[in-house]
FIRO-149580 format. One line per 10 residues: number of its first residue (from 1); their letters; for each residue x, y, z of C-alpha. Coordinates in nm, 2 decimals. Layout:
residues N
NUM = a = X,Y,Z | ...
//
This chain:
residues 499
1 = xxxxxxxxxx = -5.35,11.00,0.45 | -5.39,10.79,0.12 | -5.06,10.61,0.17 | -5.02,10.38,0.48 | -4.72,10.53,0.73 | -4.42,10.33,0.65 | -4.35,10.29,1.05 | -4.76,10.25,1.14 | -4.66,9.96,1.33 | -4.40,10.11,1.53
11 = xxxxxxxxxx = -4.62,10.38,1.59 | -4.91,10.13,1.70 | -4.61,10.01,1.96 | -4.57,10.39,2.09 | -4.96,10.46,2.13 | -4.96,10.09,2.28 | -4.70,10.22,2.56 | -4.89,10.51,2.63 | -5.21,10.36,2.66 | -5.09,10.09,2.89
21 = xxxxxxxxxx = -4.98,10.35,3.10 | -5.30,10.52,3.15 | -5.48,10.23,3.21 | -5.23,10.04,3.44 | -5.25,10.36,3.66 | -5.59,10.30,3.77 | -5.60,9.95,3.91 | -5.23,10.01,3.99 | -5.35,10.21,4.31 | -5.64,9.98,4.45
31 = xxxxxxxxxx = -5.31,9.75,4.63 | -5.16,10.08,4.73 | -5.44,10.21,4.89 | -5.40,9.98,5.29 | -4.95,10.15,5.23 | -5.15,10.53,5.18 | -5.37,10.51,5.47 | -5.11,10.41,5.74 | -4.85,10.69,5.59 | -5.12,10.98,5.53
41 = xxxxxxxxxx = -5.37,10.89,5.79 | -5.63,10.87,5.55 | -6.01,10.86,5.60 | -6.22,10.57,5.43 | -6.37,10.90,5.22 | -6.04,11.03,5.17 | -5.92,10.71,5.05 | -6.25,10.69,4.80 | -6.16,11.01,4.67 | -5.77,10.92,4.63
51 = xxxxxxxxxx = -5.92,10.69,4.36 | -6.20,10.83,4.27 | -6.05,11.19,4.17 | -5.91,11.03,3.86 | -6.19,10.87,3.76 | -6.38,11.12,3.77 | -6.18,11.37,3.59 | -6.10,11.10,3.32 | -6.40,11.03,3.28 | -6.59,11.38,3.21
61 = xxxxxxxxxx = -6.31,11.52,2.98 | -6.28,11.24,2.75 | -6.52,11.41,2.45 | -6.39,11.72,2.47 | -6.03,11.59,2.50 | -6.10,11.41,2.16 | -6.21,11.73,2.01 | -5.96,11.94,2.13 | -5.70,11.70,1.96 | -5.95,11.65,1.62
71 = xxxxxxxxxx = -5.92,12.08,1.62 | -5.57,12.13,1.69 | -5.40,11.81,1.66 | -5.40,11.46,1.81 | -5.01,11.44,1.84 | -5.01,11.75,2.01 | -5.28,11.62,2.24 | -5.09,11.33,2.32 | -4.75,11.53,2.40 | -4.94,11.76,2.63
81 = xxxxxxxxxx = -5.18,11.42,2.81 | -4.79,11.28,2.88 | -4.68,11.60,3.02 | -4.90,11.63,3.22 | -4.96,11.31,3.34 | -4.59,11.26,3.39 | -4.57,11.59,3.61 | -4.83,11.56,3.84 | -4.75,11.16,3.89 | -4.43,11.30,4.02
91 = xxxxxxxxxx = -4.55,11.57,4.20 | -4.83,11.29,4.39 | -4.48,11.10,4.46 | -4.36,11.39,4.76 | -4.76,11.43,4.89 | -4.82,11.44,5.27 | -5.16,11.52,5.31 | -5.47,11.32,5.19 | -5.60,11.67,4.97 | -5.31,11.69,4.82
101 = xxxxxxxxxx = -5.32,11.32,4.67 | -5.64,11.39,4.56 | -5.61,11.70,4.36 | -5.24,11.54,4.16 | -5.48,11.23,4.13 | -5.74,11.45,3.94 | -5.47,11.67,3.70 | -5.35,11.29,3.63 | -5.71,11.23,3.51 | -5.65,11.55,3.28
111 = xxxxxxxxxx = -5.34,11.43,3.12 | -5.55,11.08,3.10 | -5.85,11.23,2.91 | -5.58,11.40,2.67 | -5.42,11.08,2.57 | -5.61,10.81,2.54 | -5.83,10.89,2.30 | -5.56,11.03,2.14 | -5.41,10.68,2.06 | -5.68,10.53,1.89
121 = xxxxxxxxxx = -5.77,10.84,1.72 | -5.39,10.84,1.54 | -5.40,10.45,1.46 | -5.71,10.52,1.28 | -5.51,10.79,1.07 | -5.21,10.62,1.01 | -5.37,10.21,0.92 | -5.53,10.21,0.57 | -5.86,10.08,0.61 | -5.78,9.71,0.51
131 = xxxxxxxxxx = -5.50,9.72,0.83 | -5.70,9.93,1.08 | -5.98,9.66,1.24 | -5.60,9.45,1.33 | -5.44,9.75,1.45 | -5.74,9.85,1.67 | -5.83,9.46,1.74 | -5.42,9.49,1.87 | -5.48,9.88,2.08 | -5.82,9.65,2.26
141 = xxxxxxxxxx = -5.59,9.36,2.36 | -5.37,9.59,2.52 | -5.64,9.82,2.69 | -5.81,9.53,2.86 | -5.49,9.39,2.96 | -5.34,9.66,3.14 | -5.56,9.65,3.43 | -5.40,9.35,3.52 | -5.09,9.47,3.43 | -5.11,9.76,3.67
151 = xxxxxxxxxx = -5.19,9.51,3.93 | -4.90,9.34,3.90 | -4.70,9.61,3.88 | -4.83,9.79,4.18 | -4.79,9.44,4.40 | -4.39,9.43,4.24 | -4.33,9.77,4.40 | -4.52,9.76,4.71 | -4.34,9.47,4.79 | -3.97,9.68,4.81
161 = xxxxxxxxxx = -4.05,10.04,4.79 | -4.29,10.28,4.98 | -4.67,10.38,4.86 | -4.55,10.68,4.61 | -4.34,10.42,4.41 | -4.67,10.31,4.21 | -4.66,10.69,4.10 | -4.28,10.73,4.02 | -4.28,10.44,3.77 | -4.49,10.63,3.58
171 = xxxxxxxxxx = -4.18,10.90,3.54 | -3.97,10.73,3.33 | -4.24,10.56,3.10 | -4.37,10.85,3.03 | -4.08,10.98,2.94 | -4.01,10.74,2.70 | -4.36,10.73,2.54 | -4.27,11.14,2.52 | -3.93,11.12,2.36 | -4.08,10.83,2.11
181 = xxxxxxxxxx = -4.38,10.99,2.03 | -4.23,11.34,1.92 | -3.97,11.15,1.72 | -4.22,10.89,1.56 | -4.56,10.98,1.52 | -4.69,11.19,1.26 | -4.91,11.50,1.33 | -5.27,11.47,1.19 | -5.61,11.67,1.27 | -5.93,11.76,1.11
191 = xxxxxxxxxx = -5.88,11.92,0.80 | -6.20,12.16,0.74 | -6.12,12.33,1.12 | -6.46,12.30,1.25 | -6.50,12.53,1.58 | -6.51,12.41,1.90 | -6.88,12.35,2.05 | -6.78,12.47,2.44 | -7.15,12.46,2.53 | -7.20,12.11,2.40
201 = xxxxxxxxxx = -6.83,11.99,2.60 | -6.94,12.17,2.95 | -7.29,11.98,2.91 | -7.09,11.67,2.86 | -6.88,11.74,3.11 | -7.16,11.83,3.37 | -7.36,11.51,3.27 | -7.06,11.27,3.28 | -6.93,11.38,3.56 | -7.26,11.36,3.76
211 = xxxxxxxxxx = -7.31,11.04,3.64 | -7.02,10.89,3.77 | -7.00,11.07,4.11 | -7.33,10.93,4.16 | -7.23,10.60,4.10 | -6.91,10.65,4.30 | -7.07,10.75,4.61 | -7.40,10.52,4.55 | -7.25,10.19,4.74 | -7.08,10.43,5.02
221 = xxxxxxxxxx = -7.37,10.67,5.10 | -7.69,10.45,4.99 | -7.85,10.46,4.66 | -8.11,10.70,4.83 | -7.89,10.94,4.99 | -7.99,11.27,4.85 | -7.62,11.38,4.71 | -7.66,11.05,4.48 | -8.01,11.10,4.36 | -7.95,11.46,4.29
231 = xxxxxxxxxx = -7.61,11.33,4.10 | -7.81,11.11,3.88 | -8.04,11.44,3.84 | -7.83,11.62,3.72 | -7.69,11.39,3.51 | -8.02,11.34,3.30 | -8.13,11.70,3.30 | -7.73,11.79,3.17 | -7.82,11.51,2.94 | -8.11,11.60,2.78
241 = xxxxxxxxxx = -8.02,11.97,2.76 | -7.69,11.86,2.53 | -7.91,11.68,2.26 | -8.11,11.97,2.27 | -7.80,12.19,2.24 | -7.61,11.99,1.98 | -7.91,11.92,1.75 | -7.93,12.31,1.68 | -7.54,12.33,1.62 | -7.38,12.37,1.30
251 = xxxxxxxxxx = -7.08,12.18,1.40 | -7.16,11.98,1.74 | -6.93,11.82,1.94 | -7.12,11.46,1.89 | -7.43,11.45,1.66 | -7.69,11.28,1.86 | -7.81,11.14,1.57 | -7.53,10.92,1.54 | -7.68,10.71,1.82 | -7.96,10.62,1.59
261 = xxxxxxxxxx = -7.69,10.44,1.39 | -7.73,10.09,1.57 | -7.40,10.03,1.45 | -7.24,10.27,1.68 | -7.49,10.28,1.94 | -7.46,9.86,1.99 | -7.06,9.93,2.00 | -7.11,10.14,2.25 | -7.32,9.94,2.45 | -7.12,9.62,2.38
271 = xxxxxxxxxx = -6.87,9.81,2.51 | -6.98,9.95,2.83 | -7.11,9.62,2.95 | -6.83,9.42,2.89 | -6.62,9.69,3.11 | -6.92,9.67,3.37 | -6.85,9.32,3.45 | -6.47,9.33,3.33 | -6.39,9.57,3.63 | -6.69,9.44,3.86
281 = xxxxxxxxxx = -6.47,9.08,3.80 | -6.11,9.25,3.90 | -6.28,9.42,4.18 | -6.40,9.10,4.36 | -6.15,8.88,4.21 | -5.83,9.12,4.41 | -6.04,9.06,4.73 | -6.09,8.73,4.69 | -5.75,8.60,4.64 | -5.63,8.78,4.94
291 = xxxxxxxxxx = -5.93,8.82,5.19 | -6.07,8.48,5.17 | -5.77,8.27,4.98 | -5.47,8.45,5.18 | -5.25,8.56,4.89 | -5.02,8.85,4.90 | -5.07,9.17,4.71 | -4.83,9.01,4.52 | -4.94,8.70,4.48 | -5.26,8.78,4.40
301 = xxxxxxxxxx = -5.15,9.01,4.13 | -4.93,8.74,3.99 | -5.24,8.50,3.99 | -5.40,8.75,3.72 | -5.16,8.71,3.53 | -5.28,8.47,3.26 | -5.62,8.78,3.23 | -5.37,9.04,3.05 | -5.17,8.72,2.87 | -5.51,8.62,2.68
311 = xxxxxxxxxx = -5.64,8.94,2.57 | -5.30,9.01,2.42 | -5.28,8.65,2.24 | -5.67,8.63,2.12 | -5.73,8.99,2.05 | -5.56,9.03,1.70 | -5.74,8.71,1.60 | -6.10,8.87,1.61 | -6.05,9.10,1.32 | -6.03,8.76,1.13
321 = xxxxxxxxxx = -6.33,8.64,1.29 | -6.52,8.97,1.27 | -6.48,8.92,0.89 | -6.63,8.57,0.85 | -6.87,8.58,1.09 | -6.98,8.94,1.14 | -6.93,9.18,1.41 | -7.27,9.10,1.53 | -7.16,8.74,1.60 | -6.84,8.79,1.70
331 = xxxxxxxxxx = -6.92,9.03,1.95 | -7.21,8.84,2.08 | -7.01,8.52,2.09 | -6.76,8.67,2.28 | -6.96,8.82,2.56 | -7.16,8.48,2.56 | -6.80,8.28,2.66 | -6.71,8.57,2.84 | -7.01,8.55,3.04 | -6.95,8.15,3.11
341 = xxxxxxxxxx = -6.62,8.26,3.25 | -6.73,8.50,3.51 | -7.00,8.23,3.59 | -6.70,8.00,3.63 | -6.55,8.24,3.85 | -6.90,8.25,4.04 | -6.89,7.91,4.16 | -6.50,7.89,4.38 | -6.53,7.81,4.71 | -6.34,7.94,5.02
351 = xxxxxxxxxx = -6.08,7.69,4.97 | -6.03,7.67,4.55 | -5.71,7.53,4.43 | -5.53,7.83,4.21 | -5.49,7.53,3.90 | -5.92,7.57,3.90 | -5.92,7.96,3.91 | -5.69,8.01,3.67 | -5.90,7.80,3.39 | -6.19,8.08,3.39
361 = xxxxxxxxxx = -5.95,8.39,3.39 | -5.83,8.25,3.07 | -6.21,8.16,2.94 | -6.36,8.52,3.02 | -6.07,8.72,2.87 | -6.07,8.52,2.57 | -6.41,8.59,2.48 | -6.33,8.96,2.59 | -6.12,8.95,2.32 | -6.32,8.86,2.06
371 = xxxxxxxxxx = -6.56,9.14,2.21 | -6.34,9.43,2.24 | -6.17,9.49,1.89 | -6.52,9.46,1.66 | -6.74,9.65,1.91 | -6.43,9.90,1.91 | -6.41,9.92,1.56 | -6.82,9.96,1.52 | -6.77,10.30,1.73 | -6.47,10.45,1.55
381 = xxxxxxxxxx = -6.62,10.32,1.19 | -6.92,10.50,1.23 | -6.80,10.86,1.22 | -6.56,10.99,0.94 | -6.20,11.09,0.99 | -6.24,11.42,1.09 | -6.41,11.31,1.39 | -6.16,11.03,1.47 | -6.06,11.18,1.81 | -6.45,11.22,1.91
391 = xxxxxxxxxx = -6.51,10.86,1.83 | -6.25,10.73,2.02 | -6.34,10.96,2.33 | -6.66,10.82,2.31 | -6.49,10.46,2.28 | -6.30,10.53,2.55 | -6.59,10.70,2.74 | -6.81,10.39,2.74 | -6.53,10.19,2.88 | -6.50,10.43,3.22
401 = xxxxxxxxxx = -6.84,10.46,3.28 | -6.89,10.07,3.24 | -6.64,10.05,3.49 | -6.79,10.30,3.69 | -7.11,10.11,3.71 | -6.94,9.76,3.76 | -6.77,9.85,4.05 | -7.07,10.04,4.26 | -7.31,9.73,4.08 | -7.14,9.45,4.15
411 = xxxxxxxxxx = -6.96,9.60,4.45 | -7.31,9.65,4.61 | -7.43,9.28,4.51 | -7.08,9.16,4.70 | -7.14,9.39,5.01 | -7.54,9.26,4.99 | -7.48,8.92,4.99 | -7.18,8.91,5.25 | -7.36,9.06,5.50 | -7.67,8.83,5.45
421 = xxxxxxxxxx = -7.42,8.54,5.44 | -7.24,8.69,5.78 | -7.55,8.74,5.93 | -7.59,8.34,5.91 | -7.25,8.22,5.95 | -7.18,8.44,6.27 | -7.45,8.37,6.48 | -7.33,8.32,6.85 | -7.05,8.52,6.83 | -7.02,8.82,7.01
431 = xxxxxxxxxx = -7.28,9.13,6.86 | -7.01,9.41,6.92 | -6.76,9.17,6.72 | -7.05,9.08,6.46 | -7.12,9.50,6.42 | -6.76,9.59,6.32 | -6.71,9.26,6.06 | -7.05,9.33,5.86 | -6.87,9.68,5.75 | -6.64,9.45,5.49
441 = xxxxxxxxxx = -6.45,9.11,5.52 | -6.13,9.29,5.56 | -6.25,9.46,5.90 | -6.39,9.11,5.98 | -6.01,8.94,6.03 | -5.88,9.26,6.16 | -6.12,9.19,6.41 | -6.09,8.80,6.44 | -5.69,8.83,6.55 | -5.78,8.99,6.85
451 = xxxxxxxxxx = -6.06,8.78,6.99 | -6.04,8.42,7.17 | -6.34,8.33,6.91 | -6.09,8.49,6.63 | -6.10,8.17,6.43 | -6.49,8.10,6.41 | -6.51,8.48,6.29 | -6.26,8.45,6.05 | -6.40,8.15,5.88 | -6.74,8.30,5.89
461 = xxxxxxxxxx = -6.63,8.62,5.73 | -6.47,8.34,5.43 | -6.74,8.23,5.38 | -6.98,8.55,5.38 | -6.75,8.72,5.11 | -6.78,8.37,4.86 | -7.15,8.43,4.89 | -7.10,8.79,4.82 | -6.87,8.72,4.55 | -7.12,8.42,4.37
471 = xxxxxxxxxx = -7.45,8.66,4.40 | -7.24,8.95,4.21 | -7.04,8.73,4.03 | -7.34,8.53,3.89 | -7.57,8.83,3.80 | -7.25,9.00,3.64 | -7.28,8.64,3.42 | -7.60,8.69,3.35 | -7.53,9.05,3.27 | -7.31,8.96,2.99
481 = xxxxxxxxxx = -7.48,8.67,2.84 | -7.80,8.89,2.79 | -7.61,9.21,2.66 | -7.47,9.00,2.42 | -7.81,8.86,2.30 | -7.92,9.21,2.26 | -7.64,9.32,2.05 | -7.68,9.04,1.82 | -8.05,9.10,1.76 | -8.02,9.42,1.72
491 = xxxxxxxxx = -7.70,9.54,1.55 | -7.67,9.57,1.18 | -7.51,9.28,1.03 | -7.16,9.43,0.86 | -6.80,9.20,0.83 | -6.51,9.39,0.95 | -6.24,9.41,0.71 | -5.90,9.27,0.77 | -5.59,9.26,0.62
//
């Protein structure tokens, strides 16, 4: 498009909608999950795959999602992602049987896959060059903060309305996104009509897919269970057999090559370690605020607030910064103060005032923000237009399996360290008591308010989950600070442009 679109920013309003939707509905459920068990009399696996079904899905059809829209259009993509999303959201809404949770879950992931990488794939269409590192530098802002956003919603609805109502408000802004999107948005999509490259996408599939079931089920079956190592095996083998595939293809679904472009290849790694410690942080932080501090669902959602607030605010200020510093710096910088926040977050106690918490849940997403939009802007740059809904499926593929790996990494450091710290704290309490609280800290006061010794079990299990929480939250510090060390040694030095 050599003109800008006289409405781009409307449009980047639209995809902003959409994508917030996607991304709320993923750390929407994690509240709703205690309100599922008690109505579907859920198993703990059952409840794992309630969430992880989406994930998993999402995750493996992301690349050949983006080429599907790059082929036959990324509007068209889009429609069909909201369609779907909306009708099995409201199909999930009337489930009565864990199985059935899980399979609407998964077709959500489908209708996922088709949009997201949609949205950034059309802003990077529709923004002239000299606009597009803002408009993406806006589309970050709002992808980090809708985590947090989908919190808060979730703990809103729980409050009044039954478990399917974190579903149903999908409905109507889907809807909405729909109606605007077919009125606004312009149809775009790669010119020369390259064929499809089904062997390369199932390969993709196969090897994304087994990555992040592997790392799903690594922290609830053991890192040695043989399902988990064969997940990972399969992974690498599905790995290696794609570059070999897509090096002989005349049109491949991703050129492997492009990874010897440090460029991208440092965006995407920038990436996927920001969103390893990003949703490692949310994933201790929700337990936290309610296990050991005693918030509500609501509460605590309310509490992470000022998290979404910040990326929004600071994140169309990096373009500006990308271009006088360098994306190298910027993005190093960022993870660096991000990196002092989580360590921040590291050192609470079991009795933290929220006025301290809320001072490092401003510092981490700030530099989050500075992060985000040029690593972002690295990925998409590095491929040309035709390929702009492949480079934003591989954008937004970095981001799930980051999350993937923060949740089983630092999830495994939290359940390490609180039951080392339990193990201390508990000692002369009854074994049989001591047996059921090591399984997590929300087990451990199940427990505690029906024993005489309740109290002393309680306030052991406290304090086992802060050690937890510093020995993950700590590493996922260090973590961040070193990633971004690497990225600014080795990635190229390039200034963004910015209008």
């Amino acid at each position: 498009m050599t003109e800008p679109h006289p409405r781009r920013w409307a449009i980047l309003a639209i995809l902003n909608l959409s994508l917030v939707l996607i991304v709320a509905s993923v750390s929407s459920l994690n509240l709703a999950i205690p309100s599922i068990q008690r109505a579907l009399d859920a198993t703990a696996a059952e409840l794992v795959w309630i969430n992880a079904s989406y994930a998993l899905v999402f995750a493996g059809l992301l690349l050949p999602a983006g080429a599907l829209g790059d082929r036959y259009g990324r509007k068209g993509a889009l429609n069909v992602g909201l369609v779907v999303f909306v009708a099995s959201a409201l199909i999930a809404t009337l489930s009565d049987d864990p199985a059935q949770l899980i399979i609407l879950r998964g077709a959500m992931g489908v209708g996922a896959a088709l949009v997201m990488p949609a949205t950034l794939s059309i802003i990077t269409v529709v923004f002239p060059p000299e606009e597009r590192a803002k408009a993406i530098a806006i589309w970050s802002g709002f992808a980090g903060a809708g985590g947090a956003l989908g919190i808060l919603a979730s703990g809103l609805l729980l409050k009044w309305f039954w478990w399917g109502s974190v579903f149903l408000v999908n409905v109507p802004i889907a809807v909405l996104a729909l109606v605007l999107v077919v009125a606004m948005v312009p149809t775009s999509r790669d010119d020369e009509e390259r064929p499809l490259d089904p062997i390369g996408s199932l390969l993709s599939i196969v090897a994304l897919v087994a990555l992040v079931y592997g790392l799903i089920q690594g922290p609830e079956f053991g890192w040695s269970d043989v399902l988990v190592v064969g997940a990972f095996v399969v992974s690498v083998i599905a790995a290696v057999a794609w570059v070999q595939v897509e090096r002989r293809q005349t049109s491949p679904l991703l050129d492997p090559s492009i990874f010897a472009d440090r460029r991208f290849s440092m965006g995407c790694f920038a990436v996927t370690a920001a969103f390893t410690v990003m949703f490692g942080m949310f994933f201790v932080m929700t337990q936290y605020l309610q296990f050991t501090l005693g918030y509500s669902p609501l509460e605590a959602a309310v509490r992470t607030l000022p998290f979404a607030a910040t990326m929004v605010v600071v994140a169309p200020r990096g373009p500006a910064i990308a271009a006088r510093f360098g994306a190298p710096n910027t993005i190093a910088a960022g993870m660096v103060v991000a990196g002092v926040g989580v360590a921040w977050l590291g050192m609470l106690g079991t009795d933290t005032g929220y006025a301290v918490i809320v001072l490092p849940m401003i510092v981490m997403p700030t530099g989050m923000a500075l992060a985000f939009p040029a690593s972002t802007e690295a990925i998409v740059s590095s491929l040309p237009p035709s390929k702009a809904g492949v480079a934003s499926a591989m954008n937004d593929t970095t981001r799930e399996v980051g999350g993937a790996i923060g949740i089983a990494l630092l999830g495994t450091l939290l359940s390490s360290g609180y039951r080392t710290g339990l193990g201390q704290a508990a000692s002369g309490l009854p074994p049989e008591a001591v047996e059921i609280a090591e399984d997590n800290v929300g087990a451990a006061l199940a427990i505690a308010a029906e024993l005489p010794e309740g109290e002393q079990l309680a306030d052991a299990a406290r304090s086992a989950f802060v050690d937890g929480m510093q020995l993950s939250l700590l590493i996922g510090a260090a973590v961040m600070v070193l990633s971004g060390m690497v990225v600014k040694r080795v990635m190229p030095a390039t200034v963004a442009q910015v209008s």
